[in-house]
C-alpha positions in Angstrom: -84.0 -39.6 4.1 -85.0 -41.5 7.0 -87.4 -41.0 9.3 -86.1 -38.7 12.5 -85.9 -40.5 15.7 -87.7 -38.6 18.3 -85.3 -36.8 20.8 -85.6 -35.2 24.1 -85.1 -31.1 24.2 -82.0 -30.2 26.5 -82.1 -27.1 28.6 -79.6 -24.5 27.4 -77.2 -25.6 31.0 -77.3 -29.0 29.2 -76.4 -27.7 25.8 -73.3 -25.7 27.1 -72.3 -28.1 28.8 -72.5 -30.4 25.8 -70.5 -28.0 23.7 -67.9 -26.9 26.2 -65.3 -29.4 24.9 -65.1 -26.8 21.8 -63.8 -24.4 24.2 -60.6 -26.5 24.6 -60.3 -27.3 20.4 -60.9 -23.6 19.6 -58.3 -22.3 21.7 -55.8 -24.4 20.2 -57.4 -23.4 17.1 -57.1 -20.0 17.9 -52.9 -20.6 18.4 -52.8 -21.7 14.8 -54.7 -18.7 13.8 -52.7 -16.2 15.4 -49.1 -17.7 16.6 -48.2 -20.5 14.3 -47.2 -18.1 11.4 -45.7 -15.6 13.4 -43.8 -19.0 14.9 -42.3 -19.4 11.4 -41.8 -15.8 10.6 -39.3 -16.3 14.2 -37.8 -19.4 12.6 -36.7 -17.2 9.4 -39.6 -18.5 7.1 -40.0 -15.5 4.4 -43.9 -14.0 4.2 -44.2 -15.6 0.5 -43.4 -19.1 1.9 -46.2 -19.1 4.5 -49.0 -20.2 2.3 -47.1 -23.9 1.6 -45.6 -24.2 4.8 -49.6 -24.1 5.7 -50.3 -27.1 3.9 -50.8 -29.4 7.2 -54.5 -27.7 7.8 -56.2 -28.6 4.4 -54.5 -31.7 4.2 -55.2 -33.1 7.4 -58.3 -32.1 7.4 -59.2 -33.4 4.0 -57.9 -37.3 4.8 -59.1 -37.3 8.6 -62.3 -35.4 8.8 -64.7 -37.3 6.5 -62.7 -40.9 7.7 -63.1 -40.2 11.4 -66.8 -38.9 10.1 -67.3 -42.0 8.4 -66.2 -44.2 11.0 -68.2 -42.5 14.2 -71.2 -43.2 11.9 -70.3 -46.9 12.6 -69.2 -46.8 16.1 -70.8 -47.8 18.9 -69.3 -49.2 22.8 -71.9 -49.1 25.5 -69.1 -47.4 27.5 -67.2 -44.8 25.1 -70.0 -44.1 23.2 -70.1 -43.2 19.5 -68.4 -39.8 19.0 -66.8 -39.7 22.4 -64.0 -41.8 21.5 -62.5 -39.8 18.7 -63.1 -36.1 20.2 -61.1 -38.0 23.7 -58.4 -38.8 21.1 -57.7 -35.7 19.2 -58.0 -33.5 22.6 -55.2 -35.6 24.2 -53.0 -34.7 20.3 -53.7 -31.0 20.6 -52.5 -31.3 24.4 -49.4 -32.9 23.4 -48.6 -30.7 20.4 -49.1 -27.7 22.1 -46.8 -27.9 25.1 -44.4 -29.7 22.5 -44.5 -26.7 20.1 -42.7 -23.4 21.8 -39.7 -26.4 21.5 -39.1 -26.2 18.5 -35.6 -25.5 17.1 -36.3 -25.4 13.5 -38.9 -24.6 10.6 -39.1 -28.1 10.0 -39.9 -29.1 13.6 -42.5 -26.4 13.6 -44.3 -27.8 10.8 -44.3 -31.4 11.3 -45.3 -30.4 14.9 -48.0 -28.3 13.5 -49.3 -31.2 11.1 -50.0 -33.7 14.4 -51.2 -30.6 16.0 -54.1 -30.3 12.9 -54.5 -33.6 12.6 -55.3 -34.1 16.3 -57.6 -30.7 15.9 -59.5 -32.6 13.3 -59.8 -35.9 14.7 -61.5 -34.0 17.6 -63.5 -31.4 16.2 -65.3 -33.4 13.1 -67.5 -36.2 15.8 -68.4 -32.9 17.6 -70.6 -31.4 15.0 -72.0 -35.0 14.5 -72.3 -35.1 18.6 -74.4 -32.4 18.4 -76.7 -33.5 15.4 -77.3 -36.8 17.5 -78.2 -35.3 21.1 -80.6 -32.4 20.2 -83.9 -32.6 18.2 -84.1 -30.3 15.0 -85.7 -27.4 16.7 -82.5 -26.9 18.6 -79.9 -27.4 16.4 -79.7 -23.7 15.4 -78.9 -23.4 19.0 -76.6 -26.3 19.4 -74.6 -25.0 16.7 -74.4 -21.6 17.7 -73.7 -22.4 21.3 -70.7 -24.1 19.1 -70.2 -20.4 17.5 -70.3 -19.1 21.2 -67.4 -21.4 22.4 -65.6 -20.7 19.7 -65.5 -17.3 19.7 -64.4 -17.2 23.7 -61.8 -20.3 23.2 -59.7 -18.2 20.4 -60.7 -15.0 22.4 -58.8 -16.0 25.3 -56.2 -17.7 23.1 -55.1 -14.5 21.8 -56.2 -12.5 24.4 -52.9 -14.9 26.4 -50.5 -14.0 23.5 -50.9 -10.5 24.7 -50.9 -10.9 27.8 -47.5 -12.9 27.9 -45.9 -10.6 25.6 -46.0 -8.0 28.0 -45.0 -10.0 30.9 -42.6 -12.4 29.6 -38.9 -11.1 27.8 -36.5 -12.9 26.1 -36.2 -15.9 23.4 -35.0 -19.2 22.9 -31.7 -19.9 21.1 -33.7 -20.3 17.9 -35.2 -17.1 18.1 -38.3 -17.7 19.3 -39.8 -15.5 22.1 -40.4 -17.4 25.9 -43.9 -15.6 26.1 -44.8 -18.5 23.6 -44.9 -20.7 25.8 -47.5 -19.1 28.4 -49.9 -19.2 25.6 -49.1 -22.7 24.5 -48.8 -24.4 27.7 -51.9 -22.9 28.7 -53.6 -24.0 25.4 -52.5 -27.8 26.1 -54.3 -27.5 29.5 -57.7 -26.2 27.8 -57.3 -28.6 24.9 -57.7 -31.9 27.1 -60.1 -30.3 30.1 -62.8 -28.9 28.6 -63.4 -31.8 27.0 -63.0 -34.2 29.7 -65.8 -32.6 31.3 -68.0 -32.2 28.3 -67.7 -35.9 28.4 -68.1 -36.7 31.7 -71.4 -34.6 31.7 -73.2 -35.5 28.4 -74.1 -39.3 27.6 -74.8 -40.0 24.4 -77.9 -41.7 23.5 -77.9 -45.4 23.0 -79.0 -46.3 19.1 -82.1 -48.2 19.0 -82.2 -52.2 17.7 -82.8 -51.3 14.4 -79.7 -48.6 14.3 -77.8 -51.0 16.0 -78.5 -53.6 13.5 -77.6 -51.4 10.9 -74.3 -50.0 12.2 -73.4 -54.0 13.1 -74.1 -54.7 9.3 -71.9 -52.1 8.1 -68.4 -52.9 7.0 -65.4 -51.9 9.1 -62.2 -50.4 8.4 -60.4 -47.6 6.4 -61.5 -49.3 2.7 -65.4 -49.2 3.8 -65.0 -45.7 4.9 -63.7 -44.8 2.1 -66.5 -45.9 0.4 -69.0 -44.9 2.1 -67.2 -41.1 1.5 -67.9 -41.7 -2.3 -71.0 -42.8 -2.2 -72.4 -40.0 0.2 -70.7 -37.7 -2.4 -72.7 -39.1 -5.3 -75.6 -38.8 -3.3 -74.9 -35.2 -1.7 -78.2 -33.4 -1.6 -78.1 -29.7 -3.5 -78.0 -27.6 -0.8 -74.5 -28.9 0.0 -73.3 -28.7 -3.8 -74.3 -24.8 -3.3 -72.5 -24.5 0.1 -69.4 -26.0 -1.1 -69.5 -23.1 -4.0 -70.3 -20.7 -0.8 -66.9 -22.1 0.6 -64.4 -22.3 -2.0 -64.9 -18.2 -1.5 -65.3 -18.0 2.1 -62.4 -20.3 3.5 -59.9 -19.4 0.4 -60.4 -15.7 2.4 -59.7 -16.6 5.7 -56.6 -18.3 4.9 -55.3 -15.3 3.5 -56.4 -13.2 6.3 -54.7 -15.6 9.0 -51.6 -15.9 7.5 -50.9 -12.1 6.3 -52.9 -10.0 9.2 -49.8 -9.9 11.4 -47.9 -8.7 8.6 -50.7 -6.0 7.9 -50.7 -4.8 10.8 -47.0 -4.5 11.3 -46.7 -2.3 7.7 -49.9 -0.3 8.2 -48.9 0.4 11.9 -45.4 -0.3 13.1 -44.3 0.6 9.3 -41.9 -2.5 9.4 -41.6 -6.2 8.7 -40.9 -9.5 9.9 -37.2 -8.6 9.8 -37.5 -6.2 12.2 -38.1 -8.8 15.1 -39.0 -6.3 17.8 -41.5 -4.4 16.1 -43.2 -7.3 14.7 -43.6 -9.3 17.9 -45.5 -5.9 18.9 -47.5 -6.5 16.0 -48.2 -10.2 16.4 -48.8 -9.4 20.6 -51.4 -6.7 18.8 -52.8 -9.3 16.4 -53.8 -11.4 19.4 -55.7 -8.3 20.7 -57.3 -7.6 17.1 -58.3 -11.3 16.7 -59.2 -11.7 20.5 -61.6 -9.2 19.6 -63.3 -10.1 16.9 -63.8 -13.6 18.6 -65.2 -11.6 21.2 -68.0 -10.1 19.2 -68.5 -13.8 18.0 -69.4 -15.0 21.2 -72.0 -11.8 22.0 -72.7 -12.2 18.9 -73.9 -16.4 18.6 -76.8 -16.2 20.3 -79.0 -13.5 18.7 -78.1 -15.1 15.3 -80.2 -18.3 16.6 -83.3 -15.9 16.9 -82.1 -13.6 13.7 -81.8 -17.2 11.6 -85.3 -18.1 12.6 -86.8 -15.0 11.9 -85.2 -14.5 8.3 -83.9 -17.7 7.3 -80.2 -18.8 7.7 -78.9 -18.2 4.0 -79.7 -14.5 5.1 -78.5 -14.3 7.9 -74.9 -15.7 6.5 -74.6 -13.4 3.5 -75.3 -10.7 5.2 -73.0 -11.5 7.6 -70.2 -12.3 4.7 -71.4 -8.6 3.4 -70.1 -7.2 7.1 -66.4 -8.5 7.2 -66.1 -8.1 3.4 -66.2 -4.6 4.1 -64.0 -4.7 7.5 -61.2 -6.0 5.3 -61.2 -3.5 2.7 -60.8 -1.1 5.0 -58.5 -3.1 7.5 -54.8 -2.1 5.5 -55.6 1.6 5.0 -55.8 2.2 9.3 -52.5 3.3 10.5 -54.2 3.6 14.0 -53.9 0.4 16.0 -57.2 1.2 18.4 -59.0 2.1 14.9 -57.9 -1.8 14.0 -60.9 -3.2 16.3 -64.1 -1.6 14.2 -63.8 -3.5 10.6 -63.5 -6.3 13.4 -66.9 -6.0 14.8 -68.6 -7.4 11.2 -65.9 -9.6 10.9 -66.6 -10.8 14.2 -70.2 -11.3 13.3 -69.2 -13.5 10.2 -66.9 -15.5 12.2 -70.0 -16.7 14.6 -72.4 -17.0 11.1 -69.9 -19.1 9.9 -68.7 -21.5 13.0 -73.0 -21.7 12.7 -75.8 -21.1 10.4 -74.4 -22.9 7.3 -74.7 -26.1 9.3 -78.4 -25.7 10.2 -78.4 -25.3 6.4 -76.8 -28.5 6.0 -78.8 -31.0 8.7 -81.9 -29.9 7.5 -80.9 -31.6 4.4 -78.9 -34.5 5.2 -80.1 -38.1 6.7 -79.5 -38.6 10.4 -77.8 -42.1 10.1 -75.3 -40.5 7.7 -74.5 -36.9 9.7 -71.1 -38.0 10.8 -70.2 -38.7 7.4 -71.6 -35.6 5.5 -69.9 -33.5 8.5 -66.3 -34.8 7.5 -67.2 -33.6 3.7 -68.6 -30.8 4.9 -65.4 -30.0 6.2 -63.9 -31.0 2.8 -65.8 -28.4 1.5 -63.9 -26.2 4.0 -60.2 -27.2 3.4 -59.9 -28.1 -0.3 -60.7 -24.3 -0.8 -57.7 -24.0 2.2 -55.5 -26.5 -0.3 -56.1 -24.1 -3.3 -54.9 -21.2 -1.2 -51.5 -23.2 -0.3 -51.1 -23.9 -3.4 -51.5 -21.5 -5.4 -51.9 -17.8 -3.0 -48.2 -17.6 -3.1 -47.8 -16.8 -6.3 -50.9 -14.7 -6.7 -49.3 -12.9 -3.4 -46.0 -12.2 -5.4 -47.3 -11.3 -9.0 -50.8 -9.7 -8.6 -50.8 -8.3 -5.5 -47.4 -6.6 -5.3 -46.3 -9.1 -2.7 -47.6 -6.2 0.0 -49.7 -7.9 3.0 -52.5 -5.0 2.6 -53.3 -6.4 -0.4 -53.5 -9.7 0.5 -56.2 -8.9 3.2 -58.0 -7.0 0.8 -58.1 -9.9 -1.8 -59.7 -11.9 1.1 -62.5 -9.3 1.0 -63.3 -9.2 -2.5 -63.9 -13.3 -2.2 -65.8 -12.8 1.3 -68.2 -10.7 -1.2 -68.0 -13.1 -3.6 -69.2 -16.0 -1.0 -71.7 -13.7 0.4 -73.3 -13.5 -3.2 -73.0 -17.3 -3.7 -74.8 -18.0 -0.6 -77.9 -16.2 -1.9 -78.1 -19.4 -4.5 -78.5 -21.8 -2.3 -81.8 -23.6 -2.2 -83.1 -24.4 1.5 -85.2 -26.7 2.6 -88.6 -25.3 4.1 -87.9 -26.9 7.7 -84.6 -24.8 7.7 -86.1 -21.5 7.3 -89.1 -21.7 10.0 -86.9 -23.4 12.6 -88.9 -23.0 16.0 -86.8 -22.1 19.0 -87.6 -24.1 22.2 -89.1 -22.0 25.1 -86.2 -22.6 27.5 -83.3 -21.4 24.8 -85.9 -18.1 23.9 -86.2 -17.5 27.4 -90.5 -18.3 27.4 -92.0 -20.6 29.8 
């Protein structure tokens, strides 16, 4: 591992300002969570066709996120910057998408649309973990990261919090069925996607490399076929912490998958006591989804900050199984409440594991990863994240129709049996001794 380059501290206005951008990704993000599958349930998808028709996610992320990694590790233009360019880029997609997306008159335009929508969500979101590793020292990257957590717990907050909102204010539906209150959500999304961002940019420079990074950027290979390589050979040379986080994900992201695409459909059984057929009751179910997954989000954001402190204190593998422990629970007992204000407590613990995750397994990871190779170990960190996502497409549909009685309930219980199952797989991992006695800086702890 090289040697770090010295870097200046930021005070926390600088570091939210840094991470605002995410605001802007994570509420489109929090669209796909929440609307996208509802979206196809309008255009007549059936429930057991939802895992493959989610294919874009894990795909897109799989091919873009460790090339557009990859490549950021060998950019550099006095005036764009290094990570800048690519996070400009795939804001201005998820703008486009999203005001293109209440359009659509078929299933197939919704998904093609929702492929560029995840490939212009990854293109922006991999640089912006590596923007953060660059800009802040070590002893702030638990609170770079979590301020990351923070943002994305109030971008997909307000997301669904707007599919709520709308549903109540706005009636009637396109001639392909699908409702006008849509587009509020989405339109407002496209505005979020490209602004935050823009002044994220426009208020953090990124540091120029020194002669000898510059050299060594200028003497690596360009285009697609060096990437490439340079993805193997960072693979062959992973360090073992990461080997033991990717176990950690394969659990943790197969689960959410499962929980995004069948919690609307949960709630509309164990609630409304009706399906997606039943048009009218189940936009009341997805309008109350948005509420149940606004909340949770909100407990993420509350939540981001004391895990910086709660990470230092006990070390970050704890703080993210115990975390996994808390919504592993919420979801077992999240199909058996027939009250929908009961819906919100199993939410608070899953909240909690949302911000862990959006977080902590990341200062895992930079404690144990070379700085000249961050972009490209983020993009197969987030491998790690959507090959478990691929699986799920893949494979969840069946398991959905011949093991789980094809019942939603069951479904989000599943995705709590492997949150425990991730949560006892993080305990494995092996962390490096700067990770678990990570100092906070005075003006994030609030010293002098």
């Amino acid at each position: 591992m090289s040697e770090p380059r010295k870097l200046p501290p930021l005070t926390l206005q600088q570091i939210i300002l840094m991470n605002f951008g995410f605001f802007g990704i994570q509420y489109s993000f929090g669209l796909q969570q929440t609307a996208i599958n509802p979206i196809f349930s309008f255009l007549n998808a059936n429930p057991e066709e939802l895992p493959l028709l989610n294919l874009a996610g894990p795909m897109t992320g799989l091919i873009i996120q460790p090339l557009i990694g990859a490549m950021s590790d060998r950019t550099w233009s006095p005036r764009w910057g290094r990570r800048k360019p690519y996070f400009l880029l795939g804001a201005m997609g998820c703008s486009l998408c999203l005001f293109a997306y209440p359009f659509s008159t078929a299933l197939w335009m919704a998904v093609l649309l929702l492929w560029l929508l995840d490939a212009s969500n990854n293109t922006a979101m991999e640089p912006y973990r590596a923007f953060i590793a660059d800009r802040l020292p070590p002893e702030q990257h638990a609170s770079g990261f979590l301020t990351q957590s923070f943002f994305t717990g109030l971008g997909i907050t307000l997301a669904n919090v707007s599919l709520f909102f709308f549903q109540k204010s706005i009636t009637g539906e396109t001639a392909s069925g699908i409702p006008y209150w849509v587009f509020g959500s989405f339109f407002v999304g496209a505005i979020c996607s490209i602004g935050s961002v823009l002044l994220s940019v426009s208020k953090t420079p990124e540091i120029p490399p020194t002669e000898a990074e510059l050299a060594a950027i200028r003497a690596k290979k360009g285009g697609l076929i060096a990437a490439v390589t340079e993805i193997a050979e960072a693979i062959k040379e992973m360090p073992k912490p990461l080997w033991q986080l990717a176990l950690v994900y394969l659990f943790q992201w197969y689960a959410m998958f499962c929980y995004w695409q069948y919690v609307s459909h949960s709630i509309a059984q164990s609630v409304w006591n009706t399906t997606s057929e039943n048009k009218e009751l189940y936009s009341q179910a997805v309008a109350w989804t948005g509420l149940v997954n606004g909340f949770y989000n909100v407990v993420t954001f509350l939540s981001a900050f004391a895990l910086v402190a709660v990470a230092r204190k006990y070390g970050a593998k704890w703080v993210h199984a115990g975390a996994l422990m808390l919504a592993a629970v919420g979801l077992w007992m999240f199909p058996h409440i027939s009250n929908k204000y009961m819906l919100f407590v199993p939410m608070i613990g899953f909240g909690i594991a949302w911000a862990s995750m959006m977080g902590v397994p990341y200062i895992i990871a930079v404690a144990a990863i070379p700085r000249e190779r961050y972009g490209v170990y983020m993009g197969i960190i987030n491998m790690m994240i959507v090959i478990p996502m691929l699986i799920q497409t893949l494979t969840f549909g069946k398991v959905y129709h011949n093991f789980l009685g094809a019942t939603p309930g069951n479904a989000i219980m599943f995705a709590g049996a492997l949150l425990f199952m991730a949560a006892m797989a993080t305990l494995l991992i092996k962390t490096p001794k700067q990770e678990s006695n990570l100092p906070m800086p005075a003006r994030i702890g609030g010293g002098h």
